[in-house]
C-alpha positions in Angstrom: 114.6 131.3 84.0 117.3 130.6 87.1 119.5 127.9 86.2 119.2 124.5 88.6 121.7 124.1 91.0 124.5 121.5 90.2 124.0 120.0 93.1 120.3 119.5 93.1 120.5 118.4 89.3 123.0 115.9 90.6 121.3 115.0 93.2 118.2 114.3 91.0 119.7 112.5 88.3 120.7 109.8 91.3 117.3 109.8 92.2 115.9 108.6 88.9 118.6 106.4 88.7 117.7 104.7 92.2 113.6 104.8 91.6 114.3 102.8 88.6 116.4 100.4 90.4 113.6 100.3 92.9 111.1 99.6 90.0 112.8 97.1 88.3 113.1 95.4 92.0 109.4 95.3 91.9 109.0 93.8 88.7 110.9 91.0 90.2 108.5 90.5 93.0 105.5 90.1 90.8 107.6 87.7 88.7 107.9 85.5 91.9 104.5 86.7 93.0 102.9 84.6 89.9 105.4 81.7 90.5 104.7 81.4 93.7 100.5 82.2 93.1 100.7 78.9 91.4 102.4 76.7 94.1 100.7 77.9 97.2 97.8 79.6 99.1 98.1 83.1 97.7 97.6 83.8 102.0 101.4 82.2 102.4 102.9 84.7 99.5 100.8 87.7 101.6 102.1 86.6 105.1 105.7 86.1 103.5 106.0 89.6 102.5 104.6 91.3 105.8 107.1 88.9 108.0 109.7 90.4 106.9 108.0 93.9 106.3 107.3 94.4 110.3 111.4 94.3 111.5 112.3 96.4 109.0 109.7 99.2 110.1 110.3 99.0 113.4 114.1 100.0 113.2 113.2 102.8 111.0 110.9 104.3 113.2 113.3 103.6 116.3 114.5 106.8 118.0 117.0 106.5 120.2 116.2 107.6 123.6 112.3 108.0 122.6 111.7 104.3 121.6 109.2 103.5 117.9 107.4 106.1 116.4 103.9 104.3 116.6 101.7 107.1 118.2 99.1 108.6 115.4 96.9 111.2 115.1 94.7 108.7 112.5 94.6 105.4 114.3 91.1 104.6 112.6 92.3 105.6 109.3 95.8 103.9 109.8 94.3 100.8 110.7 91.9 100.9 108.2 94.7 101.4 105.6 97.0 98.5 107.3 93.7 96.1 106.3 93.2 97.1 102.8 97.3 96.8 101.8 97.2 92.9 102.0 93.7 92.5 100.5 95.0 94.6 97.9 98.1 92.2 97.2 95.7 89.2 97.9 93.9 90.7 94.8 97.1 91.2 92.6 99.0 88.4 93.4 95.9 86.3 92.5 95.8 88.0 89.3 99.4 87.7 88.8 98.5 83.9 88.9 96.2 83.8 86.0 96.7 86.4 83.7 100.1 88.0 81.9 101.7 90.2 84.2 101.7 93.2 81.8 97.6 93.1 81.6 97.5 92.8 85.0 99.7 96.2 85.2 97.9 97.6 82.8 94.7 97.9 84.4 96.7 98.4 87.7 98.1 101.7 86.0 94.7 103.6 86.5 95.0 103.3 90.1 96.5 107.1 90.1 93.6 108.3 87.7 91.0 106.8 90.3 93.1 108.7 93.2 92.5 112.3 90.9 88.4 111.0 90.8 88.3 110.4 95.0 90.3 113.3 95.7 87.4 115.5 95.3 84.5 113.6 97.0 87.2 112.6 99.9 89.9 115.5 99.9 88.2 118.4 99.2 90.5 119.1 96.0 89.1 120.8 93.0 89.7 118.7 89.6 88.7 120.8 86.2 87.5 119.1 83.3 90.3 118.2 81.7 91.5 116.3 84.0 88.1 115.1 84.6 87.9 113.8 80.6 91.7 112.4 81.1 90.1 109.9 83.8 86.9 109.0 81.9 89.4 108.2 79.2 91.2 106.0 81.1 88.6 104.2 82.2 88.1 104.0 78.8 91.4 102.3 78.4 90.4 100.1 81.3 87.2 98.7 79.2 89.5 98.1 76.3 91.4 95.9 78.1 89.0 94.4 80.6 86.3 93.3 77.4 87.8 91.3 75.0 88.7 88.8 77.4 85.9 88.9 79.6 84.6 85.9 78.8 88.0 83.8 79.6 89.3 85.7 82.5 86.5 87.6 83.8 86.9 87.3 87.7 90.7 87.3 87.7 89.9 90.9 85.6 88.2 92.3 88.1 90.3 90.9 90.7 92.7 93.6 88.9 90.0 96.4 89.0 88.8 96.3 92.8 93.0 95.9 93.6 93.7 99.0 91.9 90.5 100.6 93.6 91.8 100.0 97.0 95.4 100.8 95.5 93.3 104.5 95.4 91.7 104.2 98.4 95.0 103.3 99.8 96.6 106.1 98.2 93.4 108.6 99.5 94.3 107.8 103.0 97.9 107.8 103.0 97.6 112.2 102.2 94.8 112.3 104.6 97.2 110.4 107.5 100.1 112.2 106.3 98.9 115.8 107.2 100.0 114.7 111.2 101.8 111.3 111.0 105.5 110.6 109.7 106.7 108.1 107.3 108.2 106.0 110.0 104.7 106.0 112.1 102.6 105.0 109.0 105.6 102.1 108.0 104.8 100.6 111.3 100.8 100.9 111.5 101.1 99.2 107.5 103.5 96.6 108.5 102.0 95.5 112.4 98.4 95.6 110.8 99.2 93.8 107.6 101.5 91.1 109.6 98.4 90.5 112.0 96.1 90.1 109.3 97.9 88.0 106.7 98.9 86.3 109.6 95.4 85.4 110.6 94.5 84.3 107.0 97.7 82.4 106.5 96.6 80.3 109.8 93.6 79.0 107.7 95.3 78.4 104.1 98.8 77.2 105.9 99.9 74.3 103.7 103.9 73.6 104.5 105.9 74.9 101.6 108.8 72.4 100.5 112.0 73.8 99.8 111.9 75.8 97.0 108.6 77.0 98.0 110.2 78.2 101.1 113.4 79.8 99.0 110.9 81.7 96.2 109.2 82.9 99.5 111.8 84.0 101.5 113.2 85.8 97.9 110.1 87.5 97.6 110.4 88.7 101.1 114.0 90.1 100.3 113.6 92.1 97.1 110.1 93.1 97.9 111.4 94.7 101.2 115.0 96.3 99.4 113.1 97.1 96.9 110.6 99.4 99.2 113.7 100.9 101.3 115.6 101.8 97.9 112.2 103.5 96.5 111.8 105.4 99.7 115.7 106.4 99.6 114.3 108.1 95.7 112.6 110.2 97.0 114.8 111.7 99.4 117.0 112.3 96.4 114.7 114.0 93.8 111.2 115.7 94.2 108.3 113.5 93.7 106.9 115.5 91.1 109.9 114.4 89.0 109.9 110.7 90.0 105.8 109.5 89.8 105.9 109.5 86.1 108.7 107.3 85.8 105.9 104.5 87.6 105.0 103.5 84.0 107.8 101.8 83.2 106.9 99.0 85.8 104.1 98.0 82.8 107.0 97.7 80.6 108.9 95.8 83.0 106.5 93.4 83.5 105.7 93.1 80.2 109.5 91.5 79.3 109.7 90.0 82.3 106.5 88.2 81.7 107.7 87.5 78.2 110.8 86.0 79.3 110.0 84.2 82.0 106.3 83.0 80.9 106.4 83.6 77.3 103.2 86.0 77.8 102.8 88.6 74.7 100.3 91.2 75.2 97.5 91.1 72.2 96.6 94.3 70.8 93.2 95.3 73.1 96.0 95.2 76.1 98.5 97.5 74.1 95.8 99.7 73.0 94.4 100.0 76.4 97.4 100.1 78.7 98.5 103.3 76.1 95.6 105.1 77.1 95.6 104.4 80.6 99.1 105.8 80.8 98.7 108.4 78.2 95.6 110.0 80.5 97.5 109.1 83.7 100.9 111.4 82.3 98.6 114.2 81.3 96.3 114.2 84.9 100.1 114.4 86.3 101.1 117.2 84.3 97.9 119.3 84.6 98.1 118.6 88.6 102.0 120.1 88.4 100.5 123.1 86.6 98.4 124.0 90.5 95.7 125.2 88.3 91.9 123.8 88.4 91.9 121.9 84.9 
């Protein structure tokens, strides 16, 4: 077997380093995401985000001489996607606001095991039965999770399970999109669509934030948007075969975050569940890195 280049190891050891950054970034947004769920229109949190989203997409699809990158070859699909991104967070965030952040995470984590599932009906892409078992058994973990607390938190639950369906869905159309359209055009069809629309919702909930509604807002804005740019710089570092599985570690994030900021513990059924979730999730990565059907 050929020996990796220094360089490239290099180069993918900073990689890891700067997707973990990037993650731990994110774990601070949802920690502000569930502050800020409980002080104001979850709409406010939504439009907050995208304000700030829509500059920063615009100077990276900027070419000098050519103007933005905007033109696609999806603009159904890319508009479709733009809507379902700030439902999605609408979803989360309202989550984030009643339940601990790690069960929330938890159940988020099977977003990638419903992508393998939609990838056949929707891609065309052959999934064998293992891979097939490792999503029934993360659904599996789902349940475990989801029912013991039905009966307390049922709707905020399933809040969690429809945002990590359209997490999928999201997901789904990003590869179909990305067969003709760049990274820059699709940053500017999320971030102009998602502005428009949280925009529009935003109009109806507005309720004046006071000060440090308007400074846990404008932080959330900040990391969340650093926090995309140093995730995208990650995978311009290492290959994204190496850096997905490292994704997990956001449910341990958020789980001591959410212990240290809101003194959540997860009980058992969530531990339990969220190891199965990622357990089938690792090995439907693995078995996908192998290119064969199972």
């Amino acid at each position: 077997m050929s020996a990796v280049p220094r360089d490239e190891a290099a180069s993918t050891r900073r990689g890891i380093m700067v997707v973990l950054a990037a993650i731990s970034l994110f774990a601070c947004v949802d920690v502000l995401s569930k502050k800020l769920g409980n002080m104001m229109p979850v709409a406010l949190v939504i439009w907050a985000r995208f304000l700030l989203f829509v500059p920063i997409s615009l100077a990276l699809a900027w070419r000098p001489g050519r103007g933005i990158a905007w033109r696609s070859g999806h603009p159904r699909l890319q508009f479709l996607r733009g809507l379902i991104l700030p439902v999605q967070m609408w979803l989360f965030v309202s989550a984030f606001a009643a339940l601990p952040l790690a069960d929330v995470h938890a159940i988020g984590a099977s977003a990638p095991l419903l992508v393998t599932a939609l990838s056949v009906p929707l891609l065309g892409e052959r999934v064998g039965w293992r891979r097939w078992c490792a999503v029934l058994a993360g659904f599996c973990g789902v349940l475990l999770i989801v029912r013991p607390g039905f009966a307390e938190a049922s709707l905020p639950m399933l809040y969690v399970v429809a945002g990590a369906a359209l997490w999928a869905c999201y997901q789904v159309i990003l590869k179909v999109v990305g067969r003709t359209d760049g990274a820059a055009t699709t940053g500017v069809w999320t971030a102009v669509v998602g502005a428009a629309f949280s925009s529009f919702a935003a109009w109806f909930a507005w309720t004046p934030p006071d000060a440090t509604g308007w400074a846990l807002l404008a932080a959330a804005a900040v990391v969340g948007g650093v926090g995309h740019i140093v995730y995208s710089q990650a995978f311009n570092l290492a290959p994204a075969s190496t850096l997905q599985p490292f994704n997990y570690l956001l449910l341990v994030y958020a789980a001591v975050l959410g212990w240290l900021f809101f003194g959540d513990v997860p009980d058992p059924w969530t531990i339990g569940g969220a190891a199965v979730v990622v357990s089938a999730g690792l090995y439907t990565f693995h078995r996908a890195r192998l290119r064969g059907p199972g």
